[in-house]
One Martini backbone bead per residue (centre of mass of N, CA, C, O) as a GRO file, in nm:
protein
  330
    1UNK     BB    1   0.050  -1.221   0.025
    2UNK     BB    2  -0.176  -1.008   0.077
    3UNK     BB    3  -0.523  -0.870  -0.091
    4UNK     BB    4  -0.686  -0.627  -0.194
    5UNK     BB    5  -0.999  -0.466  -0.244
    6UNK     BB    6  -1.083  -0.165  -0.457
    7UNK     BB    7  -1.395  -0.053  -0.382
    8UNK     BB    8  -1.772   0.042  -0.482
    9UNK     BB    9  -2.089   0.236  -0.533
   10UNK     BB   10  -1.933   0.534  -0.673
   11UNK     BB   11  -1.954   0.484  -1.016
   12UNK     BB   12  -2.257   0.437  -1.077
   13UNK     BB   13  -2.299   0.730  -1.183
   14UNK     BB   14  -2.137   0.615  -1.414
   15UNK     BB   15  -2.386   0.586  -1.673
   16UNK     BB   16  -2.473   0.359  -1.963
   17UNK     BB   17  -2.671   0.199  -2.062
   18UNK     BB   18  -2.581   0.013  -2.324
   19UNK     BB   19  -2.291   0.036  -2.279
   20UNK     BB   20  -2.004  -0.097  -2.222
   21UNK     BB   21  -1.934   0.133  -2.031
   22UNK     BB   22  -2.070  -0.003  -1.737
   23UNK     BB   23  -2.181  -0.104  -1.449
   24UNK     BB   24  -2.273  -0.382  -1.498
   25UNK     BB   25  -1.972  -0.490  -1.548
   26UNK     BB   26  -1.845  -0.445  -1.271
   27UNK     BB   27  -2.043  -0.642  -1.135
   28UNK     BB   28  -1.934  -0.890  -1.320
   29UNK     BB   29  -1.628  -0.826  -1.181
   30UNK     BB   30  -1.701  -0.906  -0.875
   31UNK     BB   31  -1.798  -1.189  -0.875
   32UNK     BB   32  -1.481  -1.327  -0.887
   33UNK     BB   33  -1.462  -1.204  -0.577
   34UNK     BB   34  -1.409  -1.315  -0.281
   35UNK     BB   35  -1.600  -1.309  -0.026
   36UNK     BB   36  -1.357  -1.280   0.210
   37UNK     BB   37  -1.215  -1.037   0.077
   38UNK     BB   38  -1.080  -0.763   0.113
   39UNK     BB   39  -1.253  -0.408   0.146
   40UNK     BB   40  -1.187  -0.083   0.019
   41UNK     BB   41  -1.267   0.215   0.039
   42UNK     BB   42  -1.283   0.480  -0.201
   43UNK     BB   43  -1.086   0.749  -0.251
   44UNK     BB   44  -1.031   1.121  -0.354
   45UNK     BB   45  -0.925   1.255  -0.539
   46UNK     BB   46  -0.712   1.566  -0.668
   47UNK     BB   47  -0.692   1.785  -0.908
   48UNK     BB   48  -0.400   1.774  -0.815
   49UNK     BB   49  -0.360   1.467  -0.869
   50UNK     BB   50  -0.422   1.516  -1.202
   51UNK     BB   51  -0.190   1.755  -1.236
   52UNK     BB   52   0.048   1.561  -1.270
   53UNK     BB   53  -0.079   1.477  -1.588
   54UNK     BB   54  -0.290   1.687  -1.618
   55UNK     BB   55  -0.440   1.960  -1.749
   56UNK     BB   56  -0.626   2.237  -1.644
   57UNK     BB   57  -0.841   2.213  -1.874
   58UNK     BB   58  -0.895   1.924  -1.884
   59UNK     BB   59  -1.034   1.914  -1.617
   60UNK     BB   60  -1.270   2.139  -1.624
   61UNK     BB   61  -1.379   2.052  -1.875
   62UNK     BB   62  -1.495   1.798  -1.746
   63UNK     BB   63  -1.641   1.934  -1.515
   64UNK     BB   64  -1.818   2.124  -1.687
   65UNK     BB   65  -1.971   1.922  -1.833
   66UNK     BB   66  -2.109   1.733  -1.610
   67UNK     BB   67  -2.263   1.967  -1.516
   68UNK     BB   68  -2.476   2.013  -1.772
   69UNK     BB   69  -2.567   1.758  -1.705
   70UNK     BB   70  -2.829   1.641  -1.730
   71UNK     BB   71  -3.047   1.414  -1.493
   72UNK     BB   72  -2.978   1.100  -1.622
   73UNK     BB   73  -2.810   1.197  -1.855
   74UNK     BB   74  -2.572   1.149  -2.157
   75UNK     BB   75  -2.288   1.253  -2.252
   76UNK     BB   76  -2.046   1.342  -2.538
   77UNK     BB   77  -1.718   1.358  -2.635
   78UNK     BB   78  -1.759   1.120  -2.813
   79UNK     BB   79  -1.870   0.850  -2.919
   80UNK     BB   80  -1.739   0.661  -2.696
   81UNK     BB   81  -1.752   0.902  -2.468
   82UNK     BB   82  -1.913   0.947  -2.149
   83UNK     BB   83  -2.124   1.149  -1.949
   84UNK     BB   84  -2.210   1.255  -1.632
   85UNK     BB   85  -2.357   1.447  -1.337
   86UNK     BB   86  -2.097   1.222  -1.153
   87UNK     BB   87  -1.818   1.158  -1.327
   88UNK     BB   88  -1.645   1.325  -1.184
   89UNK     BB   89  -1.664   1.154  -0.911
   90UNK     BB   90  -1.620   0.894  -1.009
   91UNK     BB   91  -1.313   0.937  -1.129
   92UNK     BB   92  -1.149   1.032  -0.863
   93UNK     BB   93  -1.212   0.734  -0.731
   94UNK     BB   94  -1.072   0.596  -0.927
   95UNK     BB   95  -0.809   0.737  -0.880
   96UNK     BB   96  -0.761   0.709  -0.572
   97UNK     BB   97  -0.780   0.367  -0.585
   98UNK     BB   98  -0.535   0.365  -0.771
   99UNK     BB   99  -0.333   0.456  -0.531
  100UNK     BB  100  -0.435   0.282  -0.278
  101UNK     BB  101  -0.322   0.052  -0.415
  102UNK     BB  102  -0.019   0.198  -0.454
  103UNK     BB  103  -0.029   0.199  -0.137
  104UNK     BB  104   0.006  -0.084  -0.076
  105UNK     BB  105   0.251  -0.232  -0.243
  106UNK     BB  106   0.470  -0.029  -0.108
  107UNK     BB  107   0.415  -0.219   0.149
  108UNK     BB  108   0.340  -0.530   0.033
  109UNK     BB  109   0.046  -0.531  -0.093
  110UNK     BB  110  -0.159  -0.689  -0.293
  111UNK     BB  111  -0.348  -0.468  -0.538
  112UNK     BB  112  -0.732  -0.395  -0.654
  113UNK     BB  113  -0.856  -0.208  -0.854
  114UNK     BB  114  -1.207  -0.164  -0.884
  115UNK     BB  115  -1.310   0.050  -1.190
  116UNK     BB  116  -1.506   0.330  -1.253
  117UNK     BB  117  -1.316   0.463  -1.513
  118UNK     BB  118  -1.106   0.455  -1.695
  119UNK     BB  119  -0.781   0.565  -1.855
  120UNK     BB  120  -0.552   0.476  -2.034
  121UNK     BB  121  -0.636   0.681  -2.278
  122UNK     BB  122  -0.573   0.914  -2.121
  123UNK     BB  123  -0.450   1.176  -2.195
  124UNK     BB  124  -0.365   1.495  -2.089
  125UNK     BB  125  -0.573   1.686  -2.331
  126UNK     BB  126  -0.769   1.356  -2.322
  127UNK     BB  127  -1.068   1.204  -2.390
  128UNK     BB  128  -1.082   0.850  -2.431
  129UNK     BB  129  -1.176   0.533  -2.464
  130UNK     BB  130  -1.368   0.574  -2.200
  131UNK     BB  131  -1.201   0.796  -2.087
  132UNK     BB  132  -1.086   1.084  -1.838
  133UNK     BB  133  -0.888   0.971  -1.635
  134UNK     BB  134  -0.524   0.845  -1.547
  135UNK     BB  135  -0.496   0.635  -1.304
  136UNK     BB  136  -0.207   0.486  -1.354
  137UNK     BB  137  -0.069   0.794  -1.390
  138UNK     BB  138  -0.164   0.916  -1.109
  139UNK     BB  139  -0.064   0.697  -0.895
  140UNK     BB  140   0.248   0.723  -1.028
  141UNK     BB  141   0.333   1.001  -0.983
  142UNK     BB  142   0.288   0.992  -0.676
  143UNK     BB  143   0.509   0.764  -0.632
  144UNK     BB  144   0.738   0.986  -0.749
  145UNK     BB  145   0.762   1.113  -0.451
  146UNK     BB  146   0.888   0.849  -0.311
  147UNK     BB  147   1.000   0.704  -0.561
  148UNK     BB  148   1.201   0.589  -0.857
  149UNK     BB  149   1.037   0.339  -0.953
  150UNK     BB  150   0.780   0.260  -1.206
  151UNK     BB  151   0.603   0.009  -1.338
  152UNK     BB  152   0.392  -0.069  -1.625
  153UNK     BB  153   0.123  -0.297  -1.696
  154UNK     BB  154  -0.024  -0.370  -2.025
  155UNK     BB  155  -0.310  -0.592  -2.052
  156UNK     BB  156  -0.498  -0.453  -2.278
  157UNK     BB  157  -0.622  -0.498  -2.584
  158UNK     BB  158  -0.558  -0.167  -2.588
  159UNK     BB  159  -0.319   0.081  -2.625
  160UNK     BB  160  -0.184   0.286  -2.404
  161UNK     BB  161  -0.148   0.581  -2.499
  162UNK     BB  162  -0.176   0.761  -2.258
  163UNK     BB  163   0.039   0.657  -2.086
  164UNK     BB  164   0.280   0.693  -2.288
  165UNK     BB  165   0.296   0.983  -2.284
  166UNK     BB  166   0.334   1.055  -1.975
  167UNK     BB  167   0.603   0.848  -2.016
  168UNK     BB  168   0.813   0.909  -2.255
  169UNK     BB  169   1.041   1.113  -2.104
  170UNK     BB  170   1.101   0.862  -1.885
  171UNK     BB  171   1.330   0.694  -1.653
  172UNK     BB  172   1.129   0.553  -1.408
  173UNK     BB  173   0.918   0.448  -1.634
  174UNK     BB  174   0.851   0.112  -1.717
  175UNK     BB  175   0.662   0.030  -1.997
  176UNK     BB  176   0.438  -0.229  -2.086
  177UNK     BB  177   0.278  -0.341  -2.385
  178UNK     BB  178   0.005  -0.577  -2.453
  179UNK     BB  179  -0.162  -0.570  -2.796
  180UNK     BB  180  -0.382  -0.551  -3.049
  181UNK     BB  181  -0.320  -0.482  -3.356
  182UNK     BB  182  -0.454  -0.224  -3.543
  183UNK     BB  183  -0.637  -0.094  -3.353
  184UNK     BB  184  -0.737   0.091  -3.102
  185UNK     BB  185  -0.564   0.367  -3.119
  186UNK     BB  186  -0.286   0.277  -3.327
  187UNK     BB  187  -0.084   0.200  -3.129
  188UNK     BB  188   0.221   0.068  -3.011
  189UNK     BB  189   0.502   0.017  -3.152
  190UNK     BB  190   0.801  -0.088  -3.146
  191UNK     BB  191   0.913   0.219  -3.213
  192UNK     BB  192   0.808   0.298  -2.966
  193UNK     BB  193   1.079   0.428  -2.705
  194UNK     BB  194   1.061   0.685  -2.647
  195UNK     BB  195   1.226   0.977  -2.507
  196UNK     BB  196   1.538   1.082  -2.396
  197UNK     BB  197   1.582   0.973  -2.120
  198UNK     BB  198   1.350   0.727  -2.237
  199UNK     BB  199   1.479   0.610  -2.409
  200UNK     BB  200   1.385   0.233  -2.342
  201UNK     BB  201   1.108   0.251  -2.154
  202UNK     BB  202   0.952   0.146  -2.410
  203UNK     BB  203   0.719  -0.115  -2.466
  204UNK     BB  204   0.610  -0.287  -2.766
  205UNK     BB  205   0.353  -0.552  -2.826
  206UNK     BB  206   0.217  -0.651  -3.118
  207UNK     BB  207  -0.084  -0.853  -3.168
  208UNK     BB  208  -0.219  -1.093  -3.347
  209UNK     BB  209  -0.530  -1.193  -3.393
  210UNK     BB  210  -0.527  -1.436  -3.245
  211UNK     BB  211  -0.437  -1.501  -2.964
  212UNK     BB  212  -0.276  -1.633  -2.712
  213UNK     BB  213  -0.153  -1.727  -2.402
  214UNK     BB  214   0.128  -1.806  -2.531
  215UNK     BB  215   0.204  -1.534  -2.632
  216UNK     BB  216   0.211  -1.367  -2.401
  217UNK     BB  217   0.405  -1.539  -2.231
  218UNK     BB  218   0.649  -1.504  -2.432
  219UNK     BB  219   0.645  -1.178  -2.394
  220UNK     BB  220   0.695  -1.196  -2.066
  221UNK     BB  221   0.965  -1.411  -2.074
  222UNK     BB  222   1.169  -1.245  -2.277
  223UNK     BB  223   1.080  -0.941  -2.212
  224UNK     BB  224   0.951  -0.821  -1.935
  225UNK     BB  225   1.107  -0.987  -1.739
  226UNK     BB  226   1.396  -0.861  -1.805
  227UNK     BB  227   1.329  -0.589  -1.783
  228UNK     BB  228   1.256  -0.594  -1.493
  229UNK     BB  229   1.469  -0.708  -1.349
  230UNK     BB  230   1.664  -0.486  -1.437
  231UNK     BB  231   1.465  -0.225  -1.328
  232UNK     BB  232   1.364  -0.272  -1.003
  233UNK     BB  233   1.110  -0.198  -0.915
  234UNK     BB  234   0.901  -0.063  -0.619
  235UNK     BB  235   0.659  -0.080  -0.831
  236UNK     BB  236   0.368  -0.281  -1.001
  237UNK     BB  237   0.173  -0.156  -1.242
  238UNK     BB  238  -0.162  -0.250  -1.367
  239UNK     BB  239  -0.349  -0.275  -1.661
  240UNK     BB  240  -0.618  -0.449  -1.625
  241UNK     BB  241  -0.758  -0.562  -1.934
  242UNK     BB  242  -0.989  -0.818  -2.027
  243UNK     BB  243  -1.021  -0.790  -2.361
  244UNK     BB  244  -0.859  -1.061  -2.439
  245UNK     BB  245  -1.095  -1.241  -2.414
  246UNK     BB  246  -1.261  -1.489  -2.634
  247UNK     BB  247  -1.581  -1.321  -2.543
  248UNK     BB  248  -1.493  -1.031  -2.631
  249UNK     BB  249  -1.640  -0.809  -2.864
  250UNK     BB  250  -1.394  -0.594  -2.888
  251UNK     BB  251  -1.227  -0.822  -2.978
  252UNK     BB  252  -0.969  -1.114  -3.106
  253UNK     BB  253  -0.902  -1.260  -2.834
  254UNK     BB  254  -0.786  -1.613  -2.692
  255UNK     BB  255  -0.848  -1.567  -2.414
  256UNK     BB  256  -0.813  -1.691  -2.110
  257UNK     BB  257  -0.858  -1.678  -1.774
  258UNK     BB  258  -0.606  -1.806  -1.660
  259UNK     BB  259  -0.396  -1.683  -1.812
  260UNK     BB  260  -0.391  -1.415  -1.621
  261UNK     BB  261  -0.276  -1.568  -1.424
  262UNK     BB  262   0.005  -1.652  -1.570
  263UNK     BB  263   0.084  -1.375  -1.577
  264UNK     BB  264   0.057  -1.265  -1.287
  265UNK     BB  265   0.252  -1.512  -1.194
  266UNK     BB  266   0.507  -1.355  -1.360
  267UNK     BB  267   0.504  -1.105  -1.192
  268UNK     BB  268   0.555  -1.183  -0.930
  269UNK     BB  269   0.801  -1.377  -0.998
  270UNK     BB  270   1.012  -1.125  -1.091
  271UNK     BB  271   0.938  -0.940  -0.840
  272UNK     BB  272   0.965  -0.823  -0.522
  273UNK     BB  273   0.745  -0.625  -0.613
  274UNK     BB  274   0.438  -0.514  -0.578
  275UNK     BB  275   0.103  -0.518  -0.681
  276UNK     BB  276  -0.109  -0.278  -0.889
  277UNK     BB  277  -0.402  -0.254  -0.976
  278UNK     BB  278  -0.596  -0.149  -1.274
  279UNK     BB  279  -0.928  -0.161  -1.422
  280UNK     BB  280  -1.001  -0.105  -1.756
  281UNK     BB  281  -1.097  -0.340  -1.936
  282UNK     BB  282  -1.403  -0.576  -1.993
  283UNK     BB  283  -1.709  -0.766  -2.139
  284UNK     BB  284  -1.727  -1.057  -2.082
  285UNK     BB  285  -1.862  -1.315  -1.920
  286UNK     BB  286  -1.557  -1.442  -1.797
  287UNK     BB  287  -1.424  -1.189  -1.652
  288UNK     BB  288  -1.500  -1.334  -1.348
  289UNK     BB  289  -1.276  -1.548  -1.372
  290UNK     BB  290  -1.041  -1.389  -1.428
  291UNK     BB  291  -1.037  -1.253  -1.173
  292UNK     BB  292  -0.990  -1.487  -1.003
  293UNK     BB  293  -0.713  -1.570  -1.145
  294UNK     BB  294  -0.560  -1.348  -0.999
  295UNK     BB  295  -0.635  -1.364  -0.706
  296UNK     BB  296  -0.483  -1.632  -0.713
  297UNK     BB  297  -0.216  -1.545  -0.781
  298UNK     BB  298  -0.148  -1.395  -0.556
  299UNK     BB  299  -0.217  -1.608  -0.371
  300UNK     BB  300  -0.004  -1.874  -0.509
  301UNK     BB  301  -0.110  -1.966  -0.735
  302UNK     BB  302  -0.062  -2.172  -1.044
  303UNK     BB  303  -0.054  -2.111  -1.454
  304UNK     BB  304  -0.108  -2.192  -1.708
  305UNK     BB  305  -0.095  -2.166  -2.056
  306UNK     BB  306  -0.323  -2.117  -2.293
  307UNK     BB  307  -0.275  -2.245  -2.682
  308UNK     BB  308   0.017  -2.379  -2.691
  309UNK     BB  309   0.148  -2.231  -2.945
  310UNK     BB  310   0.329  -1.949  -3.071
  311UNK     BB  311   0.319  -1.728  -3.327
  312UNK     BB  312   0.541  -1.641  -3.539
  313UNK     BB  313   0.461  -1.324  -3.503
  314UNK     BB  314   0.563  -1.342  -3.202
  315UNK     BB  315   0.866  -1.486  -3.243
  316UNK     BB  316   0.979  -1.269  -3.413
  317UNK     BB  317   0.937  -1.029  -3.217
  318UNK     BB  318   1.086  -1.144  -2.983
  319UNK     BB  319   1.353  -1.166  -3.110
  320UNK     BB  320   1.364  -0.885  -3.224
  321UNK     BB  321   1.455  -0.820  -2.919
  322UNK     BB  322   1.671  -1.002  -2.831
  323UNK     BB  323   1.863  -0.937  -3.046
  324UNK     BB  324   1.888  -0.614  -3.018
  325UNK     BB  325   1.869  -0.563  -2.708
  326UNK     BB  326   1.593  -0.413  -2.622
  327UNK     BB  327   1.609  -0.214  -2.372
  328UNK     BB  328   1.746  -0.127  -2.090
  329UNK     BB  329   1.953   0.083  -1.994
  330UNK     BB  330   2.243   0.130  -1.782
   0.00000   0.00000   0.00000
């Protein structure tokens, strides 16, 4: 399948140099983009599309705060997260980005909205954790007009808390997320498995600090893609934070590049339907190499995952998942 990218220069409004998430690194992740590569630029989500995931507060909230702040100078709305007097425009285009990429894969074509603000953490009446508003929420809320199945894989070092609250009642969407246990934002545990309709479409592989490609991959192939194929969604969105690489500031795990790949390659591989990525955290150096990796996977390059073998207590949760068979309902 051929792989388009979104993304543009429309995001560097919403900067804080010298914070980890800044514009700067989004430069240095699209370093990794093959200079011949599709180039899809940009469209702006509207507030409308944003209300499908948040509350009406939250959003004008946010447009407030944006418009309040002095120009070129970032205001915070908690520690780790700020705006700035563009970042309102710059989240829309993030969301709207994210819609773009799964609307490409809905056709066919497997497709990487590279993007800034990120999203995940984005709760429906809450920014946080770099987060202003829920790109690949909203994303997935707009394609369940069309389909009736939305899988969402989040390999972000940090629990999409955000993303899960909004699809914790839902059985459309089958969210599977893998991340370093015990860090912000604190959730993510293999107990927390939806509620009422949704109960048993959350799936949460919580790994410890020091994991490598190989417990990744242990969890993909034993746990993600099993629950996939039985759930045979018709896109499979991904939260793509890269901040698991070795070399990332933010976290303690030991992922190489490559890993990345061999990660995408087992989700192309996994089901029929196009992937639509959106990218997330990333803040290390090799995050530019990581990226050339998914997109060298989406093009049918195949990666082994690097690391020996995986970490007893990833063996053990994951045991402990095919054991119970802990799925998706019939």
């Amino acid at each position: 399948m051929p792989c388009s990218i979104v993304t543009g220069d429309l995001f560097a409004g919403h900067d804080a140099p010298g914070h980890p998430e800044c514009q700067a690194r989004l430069d240095a992740a699209l370093a990794g983009v093959p200079a011949g590569a599709r180039r899809i630029a940009p469209e702006r989500a509207t507030p409308e599309d944003l209300a499908r995931v948040h509350t009406g507060r939250h959003i004008e909230g946010i447009r407030s705060f944006c418009r309040e702040c002095p120009p070129g100078r970032a205001r915070y709305l908690d520690p780790d997260t700020y705006v700035t007097s563009c970042s309102f425009d710059a989240a829309l285009y993030a969301a709207g980005a994210a819609w773009q990429a799964v609307e490409r894969a809905l056709l066919g074509e497997h497709s990487f909205a590279l993007v800034r603000p990120p999203g995940h953490h984005a709760a429906p009446d809450r920014a946080m954790g770099f987060c202003l508003f829920n790109n690949a929420a909203v994303a997935t809320a707009r394609a369940l007009r069309e389909v009736d199945r939305v899988a969402i894989v989040d390999w972000d070092l940090h629990h999409g808390n955000g993303t899960q609250t909004i699809f914790y009642g839902s059985d459309q969407v089958l969210f599977c997320s893998v991340h370093q246990a015990g860090i912000f934002p604190g959730t993510g545990w293999p107990e927390e498995r939806g509620a009422g309709p949704g109960a048993g479409y959350t799936v949460n592989a919580p790994l410890e600090g020091g994991s490598t490609g190989a417990d990744y991959a242990l969890v993909f192939r034993d746990v993600f893609v099993p629950m996939l194929r039985r759930f045979d969604p018709e896109v499979v969105v991904v939260s793509a934070g890269q901040d698991a690489l070795f070399d990332d500031p933010l976290g303690s795990m030991q992922l190489r590049p490559e890993d990345f790949g061999a990660l995408t390659g087992m989700l192309v591989d996994a089901t029929s339907a196009s992937l639509a990525l959106v990218l997330e955290g990333g803040y290390g150096r090799s995050h530019a190499e990581a990226i050339g990796a998914i997109l060298a996977a989406l093009d049918g390059a195949r990666f082994s995952p690097v690391g020996g073998g995986a970490k007893a207590s990833t063996r053990h949760l994951v045991e402990a998942y095919v054991g119970r068979r802990h799925a998706v309902p019939l």
